[in-house]
C-alpha positions as CSV (number, residue, x, y, z in Angstrom):
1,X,-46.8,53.5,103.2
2,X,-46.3,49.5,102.6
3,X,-49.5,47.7,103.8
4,X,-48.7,44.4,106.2
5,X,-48.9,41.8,103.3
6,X,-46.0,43.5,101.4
7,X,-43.9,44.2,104.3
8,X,-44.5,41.0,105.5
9,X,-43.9,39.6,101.9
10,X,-40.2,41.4,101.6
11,X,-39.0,40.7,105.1
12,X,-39.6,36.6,104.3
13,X,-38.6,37.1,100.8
14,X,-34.9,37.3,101.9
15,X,-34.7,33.9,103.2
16,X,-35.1,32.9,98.9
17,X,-33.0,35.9,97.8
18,X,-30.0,34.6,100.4
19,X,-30.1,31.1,99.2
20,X,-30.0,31.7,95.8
21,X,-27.5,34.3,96.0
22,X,-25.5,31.5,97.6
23,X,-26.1,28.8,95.2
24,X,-26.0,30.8,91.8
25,X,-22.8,32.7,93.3
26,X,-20.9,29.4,93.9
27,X,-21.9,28.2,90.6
28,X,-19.6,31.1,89.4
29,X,-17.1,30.6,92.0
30,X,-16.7,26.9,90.6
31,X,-14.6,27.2,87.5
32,X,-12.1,29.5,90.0
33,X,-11.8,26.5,92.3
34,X,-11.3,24.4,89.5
35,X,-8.1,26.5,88.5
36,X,-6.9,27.3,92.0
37,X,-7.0,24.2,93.8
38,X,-6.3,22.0,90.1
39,X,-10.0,20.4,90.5
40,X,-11.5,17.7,88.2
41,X,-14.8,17.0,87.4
42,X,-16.0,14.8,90.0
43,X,-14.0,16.9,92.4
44,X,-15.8,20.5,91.5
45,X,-19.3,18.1,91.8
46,X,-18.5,17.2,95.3
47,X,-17.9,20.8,96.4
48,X,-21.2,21.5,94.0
49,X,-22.9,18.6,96.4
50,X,-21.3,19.2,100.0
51,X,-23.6,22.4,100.6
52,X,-27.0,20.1,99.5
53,X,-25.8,17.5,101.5
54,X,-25.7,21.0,104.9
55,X,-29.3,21.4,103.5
56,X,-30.4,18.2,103.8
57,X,-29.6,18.4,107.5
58,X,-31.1,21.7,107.8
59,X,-34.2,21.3,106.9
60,X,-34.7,18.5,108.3
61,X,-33.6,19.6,111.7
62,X,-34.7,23.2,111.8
63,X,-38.5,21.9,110.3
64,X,-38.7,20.2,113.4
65,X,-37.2,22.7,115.4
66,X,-39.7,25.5,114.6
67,X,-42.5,23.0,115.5
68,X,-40.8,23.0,118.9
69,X,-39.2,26.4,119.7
70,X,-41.4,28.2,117.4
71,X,-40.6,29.3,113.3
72,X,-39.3,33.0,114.0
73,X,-36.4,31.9,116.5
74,X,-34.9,29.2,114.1
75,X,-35.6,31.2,111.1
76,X,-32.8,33.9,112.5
77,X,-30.9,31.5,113.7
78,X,-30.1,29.7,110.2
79,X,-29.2,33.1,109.1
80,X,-26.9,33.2,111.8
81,X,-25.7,30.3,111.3
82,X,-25.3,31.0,107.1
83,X,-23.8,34.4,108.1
84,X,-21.0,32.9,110.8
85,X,-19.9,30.2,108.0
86,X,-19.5,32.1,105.2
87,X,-17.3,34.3,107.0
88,X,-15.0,31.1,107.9
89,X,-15.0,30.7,104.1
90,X,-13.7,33.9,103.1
91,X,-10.5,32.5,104.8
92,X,-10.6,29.0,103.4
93,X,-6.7,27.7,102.9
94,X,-7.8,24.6,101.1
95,X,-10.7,23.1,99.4
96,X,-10.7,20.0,102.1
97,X,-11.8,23.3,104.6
98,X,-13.9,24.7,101.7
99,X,-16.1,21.7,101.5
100,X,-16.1,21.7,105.7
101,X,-17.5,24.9,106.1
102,X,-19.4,24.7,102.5
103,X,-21.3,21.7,104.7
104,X,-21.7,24.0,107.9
105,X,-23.6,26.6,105.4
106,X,-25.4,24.3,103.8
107,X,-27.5,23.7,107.4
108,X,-28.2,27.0,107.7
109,X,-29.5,27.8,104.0
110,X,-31.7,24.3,104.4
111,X,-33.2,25.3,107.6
112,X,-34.4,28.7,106.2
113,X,-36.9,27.9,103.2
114,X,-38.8,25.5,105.0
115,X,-39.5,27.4,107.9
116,X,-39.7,30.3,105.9
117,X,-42.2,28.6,104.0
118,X,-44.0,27.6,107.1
119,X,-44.2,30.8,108.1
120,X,-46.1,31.9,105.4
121,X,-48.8,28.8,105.6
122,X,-49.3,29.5,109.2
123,X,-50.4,33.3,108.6
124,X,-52.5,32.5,105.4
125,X,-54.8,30.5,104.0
126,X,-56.4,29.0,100.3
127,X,-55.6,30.6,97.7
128,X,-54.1,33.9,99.3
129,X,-51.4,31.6,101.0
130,X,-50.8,30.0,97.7
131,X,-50.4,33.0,95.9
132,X,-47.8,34.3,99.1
133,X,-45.5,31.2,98.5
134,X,-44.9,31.7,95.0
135,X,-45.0,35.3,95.7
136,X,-41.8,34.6,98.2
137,X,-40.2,32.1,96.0
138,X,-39.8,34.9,93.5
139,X,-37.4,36.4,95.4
140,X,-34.7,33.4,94.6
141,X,-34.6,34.9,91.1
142,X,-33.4,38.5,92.5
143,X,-30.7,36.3,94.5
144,X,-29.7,35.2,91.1
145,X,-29.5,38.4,89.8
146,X,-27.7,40.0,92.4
147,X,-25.1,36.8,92.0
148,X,-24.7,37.5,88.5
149,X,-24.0,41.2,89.0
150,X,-21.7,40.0,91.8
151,X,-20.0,37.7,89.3
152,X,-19.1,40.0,86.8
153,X,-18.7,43.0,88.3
154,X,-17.1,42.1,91.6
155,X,-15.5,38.7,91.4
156,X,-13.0,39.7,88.1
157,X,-11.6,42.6,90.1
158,X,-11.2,41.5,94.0
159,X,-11.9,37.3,93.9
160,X,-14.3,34.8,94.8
161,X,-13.2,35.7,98.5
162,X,-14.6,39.1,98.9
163,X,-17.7,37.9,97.0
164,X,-18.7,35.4,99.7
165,X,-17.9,38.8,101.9
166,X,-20.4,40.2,100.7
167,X,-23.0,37.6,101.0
168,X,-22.3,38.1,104.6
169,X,-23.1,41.8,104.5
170,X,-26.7,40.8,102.6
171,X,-27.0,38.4,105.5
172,X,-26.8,40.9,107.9
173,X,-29.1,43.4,106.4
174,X,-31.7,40.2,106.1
175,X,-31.2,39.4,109.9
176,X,-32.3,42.7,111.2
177,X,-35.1,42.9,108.6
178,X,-36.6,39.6,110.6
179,X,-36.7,41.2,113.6
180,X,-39.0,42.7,112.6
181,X,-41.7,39.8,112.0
182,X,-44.8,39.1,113.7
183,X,-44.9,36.8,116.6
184,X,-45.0,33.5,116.0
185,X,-48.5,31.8,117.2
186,X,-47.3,28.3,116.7
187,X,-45.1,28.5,119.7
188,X,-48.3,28.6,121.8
189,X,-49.6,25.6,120.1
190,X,-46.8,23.3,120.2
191,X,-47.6,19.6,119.1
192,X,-49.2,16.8,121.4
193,X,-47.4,14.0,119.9
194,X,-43.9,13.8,118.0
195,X,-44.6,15.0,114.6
196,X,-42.1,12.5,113.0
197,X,-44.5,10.1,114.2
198,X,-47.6,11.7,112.7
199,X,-46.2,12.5,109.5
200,X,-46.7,8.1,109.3
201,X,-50.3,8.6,110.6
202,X,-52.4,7.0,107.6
203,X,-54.0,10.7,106.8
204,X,-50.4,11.8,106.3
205,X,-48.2,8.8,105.4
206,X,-49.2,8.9,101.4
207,X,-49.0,12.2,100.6
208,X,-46.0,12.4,102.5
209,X,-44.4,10.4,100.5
210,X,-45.5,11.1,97.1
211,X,-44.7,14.9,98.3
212,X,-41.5,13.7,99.2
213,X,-40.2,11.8,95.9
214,X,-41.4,15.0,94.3
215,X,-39.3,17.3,95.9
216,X,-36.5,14.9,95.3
217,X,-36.9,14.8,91.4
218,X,-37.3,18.4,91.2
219,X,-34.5,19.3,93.8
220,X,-31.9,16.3,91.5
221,X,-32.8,18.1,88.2
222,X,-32.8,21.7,89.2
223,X,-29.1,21.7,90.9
224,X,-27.8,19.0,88.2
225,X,-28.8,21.3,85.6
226,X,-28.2,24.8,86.8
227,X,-25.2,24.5,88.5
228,X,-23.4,22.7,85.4
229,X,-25.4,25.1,82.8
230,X,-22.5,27.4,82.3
231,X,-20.3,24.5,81.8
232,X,-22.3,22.6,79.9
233,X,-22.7,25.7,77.5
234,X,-19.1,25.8,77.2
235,X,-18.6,22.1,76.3
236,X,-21.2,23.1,73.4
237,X,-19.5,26.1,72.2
238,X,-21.2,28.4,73.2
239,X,-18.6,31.2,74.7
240,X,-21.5,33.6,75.8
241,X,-22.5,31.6,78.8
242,X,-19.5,34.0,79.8
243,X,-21.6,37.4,79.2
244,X,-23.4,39.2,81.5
245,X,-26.0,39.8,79.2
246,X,-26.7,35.7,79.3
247,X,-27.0,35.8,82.5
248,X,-29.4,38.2,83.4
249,X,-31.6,36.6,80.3
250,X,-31.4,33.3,82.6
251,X,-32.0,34.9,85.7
252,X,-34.4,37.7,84.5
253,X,-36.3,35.2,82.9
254,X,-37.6,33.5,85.9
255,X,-39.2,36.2,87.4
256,X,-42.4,36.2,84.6
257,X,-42.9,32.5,85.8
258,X,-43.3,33.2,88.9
259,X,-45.4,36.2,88.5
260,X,-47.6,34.4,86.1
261,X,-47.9,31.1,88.4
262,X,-49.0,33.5,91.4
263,X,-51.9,34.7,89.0
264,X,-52.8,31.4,88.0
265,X,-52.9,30.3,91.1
266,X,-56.2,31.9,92.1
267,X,-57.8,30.1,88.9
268,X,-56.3,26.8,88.0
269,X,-56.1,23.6,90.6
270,X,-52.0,23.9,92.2
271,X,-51.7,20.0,90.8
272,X,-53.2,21.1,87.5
273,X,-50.6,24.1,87.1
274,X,-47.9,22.2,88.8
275,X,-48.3,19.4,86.6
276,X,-48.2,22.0,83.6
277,X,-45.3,23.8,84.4
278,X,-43.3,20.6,84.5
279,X,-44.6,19.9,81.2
280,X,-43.3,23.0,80.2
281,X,-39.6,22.2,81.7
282,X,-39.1,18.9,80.1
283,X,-40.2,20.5,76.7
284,X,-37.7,23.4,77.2
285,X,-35.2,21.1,77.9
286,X,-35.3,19.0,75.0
287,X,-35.5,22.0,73.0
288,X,-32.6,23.6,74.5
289,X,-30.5,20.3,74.2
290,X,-31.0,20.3,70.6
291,X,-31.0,23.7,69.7
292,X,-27.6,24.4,67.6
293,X,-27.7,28.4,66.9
294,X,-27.5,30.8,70.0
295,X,-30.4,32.6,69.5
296,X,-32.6,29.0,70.1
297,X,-29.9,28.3,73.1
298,X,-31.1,31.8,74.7
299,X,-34.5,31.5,74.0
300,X,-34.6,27.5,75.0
301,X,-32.6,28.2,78.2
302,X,-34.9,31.2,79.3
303,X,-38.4,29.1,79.0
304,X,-36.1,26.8,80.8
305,X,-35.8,28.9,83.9
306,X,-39.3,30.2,83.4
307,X,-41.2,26.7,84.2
308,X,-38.3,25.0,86.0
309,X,-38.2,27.9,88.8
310,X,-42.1,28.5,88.0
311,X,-43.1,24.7,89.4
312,X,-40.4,25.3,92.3
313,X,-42.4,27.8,93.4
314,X,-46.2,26.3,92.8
315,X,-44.5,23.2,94.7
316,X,-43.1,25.1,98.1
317,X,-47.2,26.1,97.7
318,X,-48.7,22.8,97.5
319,X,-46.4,20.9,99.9
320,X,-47.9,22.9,103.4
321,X,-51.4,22.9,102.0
322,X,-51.5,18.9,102.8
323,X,-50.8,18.6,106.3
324,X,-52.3,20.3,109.5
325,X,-50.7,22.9,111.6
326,X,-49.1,21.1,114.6
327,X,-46.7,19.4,111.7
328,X,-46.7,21.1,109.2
329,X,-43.1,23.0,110.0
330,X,-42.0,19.2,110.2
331,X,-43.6,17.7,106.9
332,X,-42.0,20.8,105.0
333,X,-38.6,20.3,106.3
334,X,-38.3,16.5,106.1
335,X,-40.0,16.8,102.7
336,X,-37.3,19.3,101.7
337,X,-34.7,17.3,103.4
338,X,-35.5,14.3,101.0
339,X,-35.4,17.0,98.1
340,X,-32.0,17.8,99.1
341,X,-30.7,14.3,99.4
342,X,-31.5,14.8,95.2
343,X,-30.1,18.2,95.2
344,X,-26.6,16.3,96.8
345,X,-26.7,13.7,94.1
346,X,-27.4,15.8,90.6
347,X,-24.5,18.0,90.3
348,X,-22.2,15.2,91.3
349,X,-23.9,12.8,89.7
350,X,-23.8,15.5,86.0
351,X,-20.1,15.7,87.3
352,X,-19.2,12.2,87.3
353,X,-21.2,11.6,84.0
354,X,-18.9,14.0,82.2
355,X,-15.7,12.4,83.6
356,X,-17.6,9.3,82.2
357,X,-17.2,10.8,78.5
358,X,-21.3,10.2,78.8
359,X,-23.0,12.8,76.5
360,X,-24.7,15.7,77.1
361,X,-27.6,14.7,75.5
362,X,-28.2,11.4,77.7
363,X,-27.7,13.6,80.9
364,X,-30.7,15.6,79.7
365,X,-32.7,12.8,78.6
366,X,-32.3,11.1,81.9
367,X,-33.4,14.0,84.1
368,X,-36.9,14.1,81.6
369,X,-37.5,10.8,82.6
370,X,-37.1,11.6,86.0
371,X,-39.5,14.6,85.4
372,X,-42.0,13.0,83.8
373,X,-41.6,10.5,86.6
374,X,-42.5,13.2,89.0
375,X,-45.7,14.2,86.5
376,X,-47.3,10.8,87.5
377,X,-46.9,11.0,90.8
378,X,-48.6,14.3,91.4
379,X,-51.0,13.4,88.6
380,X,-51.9,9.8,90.1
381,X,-50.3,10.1,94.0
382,X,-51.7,13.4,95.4
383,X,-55.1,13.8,96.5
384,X,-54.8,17.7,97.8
385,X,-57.1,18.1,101.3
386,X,-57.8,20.9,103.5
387,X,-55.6,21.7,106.2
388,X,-56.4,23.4,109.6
């Protein structure tokens, strides 16, 4: 029989599994657009950016939502929401509506992780919470995998079309596993004053937005990176980015990062870690942009998603830990909204580059700048503090 924490971990875990089936899935949809709809660079960056630009809204909006209405309600309805959309896509005509409904999605996929997240820091506490967080985020590298498996084994066969069906059908399985979640207490203890407005309070103002400007570094260089990795590998010459056996290394590979961060967690200071596991992504990165054999490109690229998704997850559990209950759904999702604004700007912004005959090297180089960037600031800009 599953005790409560694991049942309770599995049910949230979808909300990271369903978004990262999304986004790894349209990162192999991409290169199809390209041909179908005669797509350049900047072009396939903008349909990369529209669904950031959806989960910018989201999480801002549903963050402050579940503050109001209480986290369970909104967390079903942005699966709704994500379900209803992508089932518009499947019949997409053009890639003006693609982009649309891409954008409707978006909202629903950004309102889910916060409040997800949320979730999770309402119902636990110190270390246990952190260790829950990373616990869930782990889940965003079985979404991975279950987009790669999609990708090769689907997508070749039937089309990009019935592989957005089927994130539909995973949708659906995820909405009646939430009906089954606890109630939600904060709907009895709904906030005194408007959260917005606290979230400027001194107490909250500075590590609001250090927290923030984080999140946006992180969110830039994640989606500029990943979503243009296959690509990029191409470009390179590097024809196995189109193997399944790549992929799963890439995807695979983030689960020990996760796994090891949760352990960690109960040891080493979440700044301390965090602040390590960044380390570790910049140095991956410059070894994977140099590396000129395959076996360093596969190695490089798999420490790569190791730390990069490792800090992700340490991140979504330091971000609740610095702000009281009453807000907290609201600090998460405005904090995430600013991340997303990043997440909008790196894969066009790697797109646009390209078209810019700018080198693959300088692209890498400028997003561990912005990394170490991000180092400081949790290094020098966050003072952690106990929250109620």
């Amino acid at each position: 029989m599953m005790d409560n924490s694991k049942r309770f971990l599995l049910i949230i875990g979808t909300a990271w599994m369903i978004d990262a089936l999304d986004v790894a899935l349209l990162s192999f949809i991409m290169p199809l657009l390209k041909t179908e709809w005669a797509l350049n660079a900047t072009q396939l960056g903008v349909v990369a950016a529209i669904t950031s630009a959806g989960m910018m809204v989201g999480a801002l909006l549903c963050g402050r939502l579940s503050d109001v209405f209480g986290r369970k309600k909104v967390l079903i309805g942005t699966l709704i929401l994500f379900s209803l959309s992508n089932l518009a896509l499947v019949f997409a005509p053009n890639v003006t509506w693609f982009i649309i409904i891409r954008f409707i999605t978006g909202i629903g996929l950004g309102g889910e992780l916060p409040v997800a997240a949320t979730i999770i820091a309402d119902r636990y506490t110190g270390k246990k919470r952190s260790q829950m967080l990373v616990l869930s985020d782990s889940f965003w590298a079985y979404g991975w995998i279950l987009a790669s498996l999609i990708a090769f084994f689907v997508i070749p066969h039937f089309g990009w079309r019935i592989a957005v069906m089927l994130t539909v059908i995973f949708a659906s399985y995820a909405l009646v596993l939430r009906k089954h979640l606890p109630p939600d207490p904060s709907v009895k203890n709904k906030p005194t004053t408007q959260p917005f407005q606290e979230l400027l309070f001194p107490k909250n103002k500075r590590p609001f937005i250090m927290i923030s400007i984080v999140w946006l570094i992180v969110m830039l260089t994640y989606y500029g990176i990943f979503l243009w990795l296959p690509s990029v590998l191409v470009l390179r010459g590097f024809p196995i980015v189109n193997s399944i056996g790549y992929t799963l290394i890439m995807s695979i590979a983030q689960l020990p990062g996760y796994y090891l961060a949760a352990h960690l967690l109960s040891k080493i200071n979440p700044k301390k870690l965090l602040i390590t596991y960044l380390l570790g992504t910049i140095a991956s990165s410059l070894v994977f942009i140099l590396s000129t054999s395959l076996p360093m490109v596969l190695l490089s690229g798999a420490f790569l998603s190791f730390f990069d998704l490792g800090a992700w997850g340490i991140l979504i559990a330091l971000t609740p830990s610095l702000f009281q209950t009453n807000i907290r759904g609201t600090a998460m999702g405005t904090a995430q909204s600013i991340g997303r604004f990043g997440a909008t700007i790196g894969p066009f912004l790697v797109g646009w580059l390209l078209d810019m005959k700018t080198g693959i090297a300088f692209i890498f180089s400028l997003f561990v700048a912005l990394l170490l960037i991000a180092v400081i600031i949790i290094n020098f800009g966050i003072s952690e503090q106990p929250s109620q």
